[in-house]
C-alpha positions, 0 to 999 in steps of 0.5 A: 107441210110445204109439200102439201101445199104445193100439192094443193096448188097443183091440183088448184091450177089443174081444176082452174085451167078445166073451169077456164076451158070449159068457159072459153072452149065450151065442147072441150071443156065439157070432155074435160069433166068427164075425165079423172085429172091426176098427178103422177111423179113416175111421168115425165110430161102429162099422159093419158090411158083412155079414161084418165089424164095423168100429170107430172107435178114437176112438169106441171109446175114449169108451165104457164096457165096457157100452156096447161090449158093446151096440155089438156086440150092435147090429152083429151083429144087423144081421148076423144080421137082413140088414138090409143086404140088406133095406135095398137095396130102399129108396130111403130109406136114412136111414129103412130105417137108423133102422128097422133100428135100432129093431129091433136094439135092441129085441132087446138092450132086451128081451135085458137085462131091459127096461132102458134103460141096456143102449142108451144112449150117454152116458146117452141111450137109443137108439130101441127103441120105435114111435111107438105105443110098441110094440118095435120087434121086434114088427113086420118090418123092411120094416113099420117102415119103412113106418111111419116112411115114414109118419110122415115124410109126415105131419110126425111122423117120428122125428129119427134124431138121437135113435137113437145110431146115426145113419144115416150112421154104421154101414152100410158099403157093400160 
């Protein structure tokens, strides 16, 4: 009975931050309803396929409404940018992950007023920036992963340790 319960609740908060978004970010809420939103135990964090978004309920129970708003607006983006397709040309998967990553969040950073804690994870702030300190959107998928590519030969790459969302976290293979 109580796992049922907390079953309902999850998918409650999961439907209730889709209505906040759509309410308050019109256009990615709007995305967010042509997606199918599950849970998923065998995840770590939350991960998408390209036509669905997959969440761990132990993750998911660990997050404020803020920061389930912010893992929804990261995954959709990777849905609406491609990333998964874009990403297959790499044979780097963890750096073409942290690129498409800086990227997503830094649509979201800039979508809330420039403010940190709009993606951050347990008070860390996720990876938005450019080594140069640019935003991520300002430059292309396949250019801030040659950029990264870069730095990592070079000895300066960033730790994808610091993005909340790690490289093996969030990409599930069709």
């Amino acid at each position: 009975m109580h796992d049922q319960k907390a079953f309902q609740e999850i998918c409650s908060r999961i439907q209730r931050s889709r209505m906040r978004l759509l309410v308050e970010h019109g256009f990615y809420g709007l995305l967010l309803m042509h997606v199918k939103l599950q849970l998923d135990p065998s995840i770590k964090t939350a991960a998408t396929d390209g036509d669905s978004i997959f969440f761990s309920p132990v993750f998911l129970s660990g997050l404020s409404d803020t920061e389930l708003d912010f893992i929804m607006l990261h995954e959709i983006m990777h849905i609406v940018l491609d990333h998964l397709t874009r990403a297959r040309e790499f044979k780097d998967r963890e750096t073409a992950n942290t690129a498409a990553d800086i990227i997503v969040n830094s649509y979201i950073y800039e979508e809330y007023g420039n403010k940190a804690s709009a993606v951050s994870i347990n008070g860390k702030e996720s990876l938005h920036r450019l080594p140069d300190g640019s935003e991520g959107n300002k430059h292309s998928f396949e250019e801030v992963y040659q950029l990264l590519k870069k730095q990592k030969k070079s000895g300066t790459a960033l730790s994808s340790k610091k993005s909340i969302m790690a490289a093996n976290a969030h990409v599930k293979r069709r």
